[in-house]
N, CA, C and O of each residue as an XYZ file, in Angstrom:
292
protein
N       0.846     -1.158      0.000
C       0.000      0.000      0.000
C       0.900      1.231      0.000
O       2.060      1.254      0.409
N       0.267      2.171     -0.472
C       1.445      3.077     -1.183
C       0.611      4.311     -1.145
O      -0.052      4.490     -2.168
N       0.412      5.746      0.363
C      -0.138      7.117      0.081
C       0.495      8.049     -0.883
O       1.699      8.267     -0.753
N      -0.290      8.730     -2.007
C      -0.029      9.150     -2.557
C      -0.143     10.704     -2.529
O      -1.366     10.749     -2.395
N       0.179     11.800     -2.552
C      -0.168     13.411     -2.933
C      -1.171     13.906     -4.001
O      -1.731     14.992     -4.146
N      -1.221     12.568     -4.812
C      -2.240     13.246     -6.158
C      -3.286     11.875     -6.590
O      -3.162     10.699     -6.931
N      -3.998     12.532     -6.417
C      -5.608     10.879     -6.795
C      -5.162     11.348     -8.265
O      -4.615     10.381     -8.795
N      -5.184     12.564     -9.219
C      -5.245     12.745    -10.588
C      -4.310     10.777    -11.309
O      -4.694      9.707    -11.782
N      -2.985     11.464    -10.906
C      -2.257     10.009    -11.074
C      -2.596      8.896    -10.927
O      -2.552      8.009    -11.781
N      -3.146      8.774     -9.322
C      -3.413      7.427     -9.412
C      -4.501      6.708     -9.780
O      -4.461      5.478     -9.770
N      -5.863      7.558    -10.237
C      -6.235      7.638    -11.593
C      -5.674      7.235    -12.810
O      -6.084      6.357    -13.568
N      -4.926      7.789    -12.898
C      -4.172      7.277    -14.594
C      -3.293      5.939    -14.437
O      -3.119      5.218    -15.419
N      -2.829      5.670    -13.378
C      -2.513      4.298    -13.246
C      -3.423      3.570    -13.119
O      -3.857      2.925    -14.074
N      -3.722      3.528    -12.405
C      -5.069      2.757    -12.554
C      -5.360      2.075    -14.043
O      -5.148      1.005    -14.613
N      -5.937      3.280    -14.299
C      -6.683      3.177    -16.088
C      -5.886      2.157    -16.633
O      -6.233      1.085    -17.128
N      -4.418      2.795    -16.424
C      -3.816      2.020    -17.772
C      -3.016      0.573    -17.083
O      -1.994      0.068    -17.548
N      -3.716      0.122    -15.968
C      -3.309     -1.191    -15.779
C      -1.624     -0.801    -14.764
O      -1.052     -1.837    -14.425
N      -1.088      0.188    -14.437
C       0.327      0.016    -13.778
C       0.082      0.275    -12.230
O       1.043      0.669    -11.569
N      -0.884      0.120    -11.743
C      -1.038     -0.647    -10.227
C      -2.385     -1.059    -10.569
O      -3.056     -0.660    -11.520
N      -2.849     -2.298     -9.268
C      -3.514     -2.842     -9.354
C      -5.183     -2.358     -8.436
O      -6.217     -2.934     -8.772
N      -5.198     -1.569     -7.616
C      -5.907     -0.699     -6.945
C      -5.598      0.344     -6.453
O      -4.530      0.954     -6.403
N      -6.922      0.607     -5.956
C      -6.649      2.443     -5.611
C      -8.150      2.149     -4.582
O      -9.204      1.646     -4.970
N      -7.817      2.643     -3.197
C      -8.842      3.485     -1.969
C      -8.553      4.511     -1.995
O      -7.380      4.883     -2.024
N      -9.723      5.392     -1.993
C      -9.765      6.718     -1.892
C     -10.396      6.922     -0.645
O     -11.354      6.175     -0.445
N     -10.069      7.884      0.421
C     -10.581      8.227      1.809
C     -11.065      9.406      1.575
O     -10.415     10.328      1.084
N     -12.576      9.470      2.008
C     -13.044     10.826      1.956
C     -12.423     12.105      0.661
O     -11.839     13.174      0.836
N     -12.948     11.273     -0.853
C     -11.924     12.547     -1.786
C     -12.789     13.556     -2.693
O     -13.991     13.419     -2.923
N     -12.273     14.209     -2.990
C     -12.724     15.629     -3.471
C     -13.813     15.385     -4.332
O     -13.624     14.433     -5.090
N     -15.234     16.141     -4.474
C     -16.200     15.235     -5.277
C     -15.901     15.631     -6.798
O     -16.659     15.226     -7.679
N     -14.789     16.426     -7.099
C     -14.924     16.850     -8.785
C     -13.652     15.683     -9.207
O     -13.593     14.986    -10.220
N     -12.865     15.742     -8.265
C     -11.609     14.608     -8.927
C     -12.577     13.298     -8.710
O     -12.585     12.408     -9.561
N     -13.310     13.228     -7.650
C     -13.859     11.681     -7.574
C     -14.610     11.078     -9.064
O     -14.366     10.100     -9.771
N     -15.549     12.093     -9.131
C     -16.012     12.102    -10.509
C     -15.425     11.721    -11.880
O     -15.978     10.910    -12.624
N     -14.111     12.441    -12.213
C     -13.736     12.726    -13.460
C     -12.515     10.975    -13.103
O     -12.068     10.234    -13.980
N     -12.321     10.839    -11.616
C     -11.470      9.611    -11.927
C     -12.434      8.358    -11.700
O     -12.035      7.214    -11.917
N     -13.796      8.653    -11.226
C     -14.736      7.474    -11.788
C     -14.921      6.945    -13.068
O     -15.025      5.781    -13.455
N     -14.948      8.326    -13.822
C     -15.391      7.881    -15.498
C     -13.995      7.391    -16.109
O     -13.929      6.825    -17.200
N     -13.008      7.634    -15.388
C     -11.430      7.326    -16.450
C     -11.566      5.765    -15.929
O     -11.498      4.872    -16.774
N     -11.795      5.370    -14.259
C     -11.693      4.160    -14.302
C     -12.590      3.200    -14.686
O     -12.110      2.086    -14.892
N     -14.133      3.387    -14.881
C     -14.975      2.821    -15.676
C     -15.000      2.781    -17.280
O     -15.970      2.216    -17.786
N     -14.234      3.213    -17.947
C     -13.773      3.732    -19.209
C     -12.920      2.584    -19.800
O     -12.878      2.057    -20.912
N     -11.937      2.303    -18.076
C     -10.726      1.087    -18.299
C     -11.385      0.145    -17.969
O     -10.591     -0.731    -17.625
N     -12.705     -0.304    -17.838
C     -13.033     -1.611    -17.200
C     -12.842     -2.056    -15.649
O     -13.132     -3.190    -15.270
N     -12.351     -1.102    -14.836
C     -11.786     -0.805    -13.955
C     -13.655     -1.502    -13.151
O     -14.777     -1.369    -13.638
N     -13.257     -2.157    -11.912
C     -14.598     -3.078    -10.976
C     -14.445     -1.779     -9.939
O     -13.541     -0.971     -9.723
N     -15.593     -1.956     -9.483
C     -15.496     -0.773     -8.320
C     -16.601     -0.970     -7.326
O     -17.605     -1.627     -7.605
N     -16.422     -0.434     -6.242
C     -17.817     -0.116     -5.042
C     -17.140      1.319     -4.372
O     -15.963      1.671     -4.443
N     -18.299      2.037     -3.690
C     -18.284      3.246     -3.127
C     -18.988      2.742     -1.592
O     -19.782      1.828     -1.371
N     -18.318      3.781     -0.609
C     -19.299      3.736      0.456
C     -19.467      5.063      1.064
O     -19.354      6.186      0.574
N     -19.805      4.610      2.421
C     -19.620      6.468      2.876
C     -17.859      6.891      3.733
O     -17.317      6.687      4.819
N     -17.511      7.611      2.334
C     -16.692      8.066      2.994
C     -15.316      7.808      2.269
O     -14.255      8.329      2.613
N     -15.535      6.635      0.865
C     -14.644      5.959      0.288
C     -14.980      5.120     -0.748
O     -16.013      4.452     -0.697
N     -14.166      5.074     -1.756
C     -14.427      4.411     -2.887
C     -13.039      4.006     -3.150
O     -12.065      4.758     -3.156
N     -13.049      2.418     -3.423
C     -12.396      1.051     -3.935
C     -12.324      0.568     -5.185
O     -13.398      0.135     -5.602
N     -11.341      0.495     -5.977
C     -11.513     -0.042     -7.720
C     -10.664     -0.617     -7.869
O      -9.998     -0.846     -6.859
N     -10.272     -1.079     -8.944
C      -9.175     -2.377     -8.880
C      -9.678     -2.938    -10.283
O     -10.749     -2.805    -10.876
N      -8.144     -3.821    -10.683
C      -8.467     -4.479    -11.853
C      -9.221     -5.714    -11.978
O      -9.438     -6.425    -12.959
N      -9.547     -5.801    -10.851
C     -10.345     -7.848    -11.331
C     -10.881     -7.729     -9.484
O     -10.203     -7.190     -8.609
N     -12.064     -8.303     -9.306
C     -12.626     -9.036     -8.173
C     -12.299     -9.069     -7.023
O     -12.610     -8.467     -5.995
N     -11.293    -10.234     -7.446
C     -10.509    -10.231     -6.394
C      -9.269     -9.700     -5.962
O      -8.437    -10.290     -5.272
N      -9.189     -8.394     -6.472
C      -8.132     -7.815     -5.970
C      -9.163     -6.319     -5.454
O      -8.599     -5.342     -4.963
N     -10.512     -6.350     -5.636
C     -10.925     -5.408     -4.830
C     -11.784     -6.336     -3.695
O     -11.925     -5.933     -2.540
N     -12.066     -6.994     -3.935
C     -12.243     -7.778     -2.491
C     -11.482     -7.677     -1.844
O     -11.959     -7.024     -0.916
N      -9.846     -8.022     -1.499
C      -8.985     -7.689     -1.024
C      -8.677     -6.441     -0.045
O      -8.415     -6.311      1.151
N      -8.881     -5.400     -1.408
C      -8.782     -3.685     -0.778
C     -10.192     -3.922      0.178
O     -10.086     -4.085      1.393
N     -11.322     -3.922     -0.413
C     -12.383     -3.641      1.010
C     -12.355     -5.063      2.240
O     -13.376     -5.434      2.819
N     -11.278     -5.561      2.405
C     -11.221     -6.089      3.637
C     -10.238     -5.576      4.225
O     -10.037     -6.245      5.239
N      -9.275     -4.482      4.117
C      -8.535     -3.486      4.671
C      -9.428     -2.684      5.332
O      -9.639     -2.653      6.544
N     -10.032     -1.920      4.303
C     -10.861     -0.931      4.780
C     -11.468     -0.812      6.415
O     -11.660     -1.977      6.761
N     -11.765     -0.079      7.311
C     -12.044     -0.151      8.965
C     -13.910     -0.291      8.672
O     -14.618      0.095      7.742
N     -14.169     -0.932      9.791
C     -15.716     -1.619      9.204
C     -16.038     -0.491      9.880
O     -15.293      0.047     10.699
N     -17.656      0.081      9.417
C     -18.547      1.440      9.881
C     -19.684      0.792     10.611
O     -20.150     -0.285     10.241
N     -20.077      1.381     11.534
C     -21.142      1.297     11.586
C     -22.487      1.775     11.970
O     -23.482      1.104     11.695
């Protein structure tokens, strides 16, 4: 797991397959947006909750990320 300074990027990795997920904690709703449609664009699997959104290239590698995640309740 790897914090980053810029969602824009890890967005674009994403997309193009050079990491394998991305959690976002509580993120900005105009970048959330514009890096929803880049990662649905790539085929990119995804779920949202409150407070965070999970995507990833295949299933089970976002199954994975949301069993990190701290349970809400």
């Amino acid at each position: 797991m790897l914090e980053t300074w810029s969602p824009c990027v890890d967005w674009g990795l994403l997309a193009r397959g050079s990491i394998a997920g991305v959690v976002c904690a509580y993120p900005d709703p105009f970048e959330q947006e514009a890096g929803e449609l880049l990662a649905a664009e790539a085929g990119v699997v995804s779920t949202a909750g409150d407070g965070y959104y999970a995507g990833a290239v295949d299933e089970e590698t976002l199954a994975a990320l949301i069993e990190t995640l701290p349970a809400t309740e």
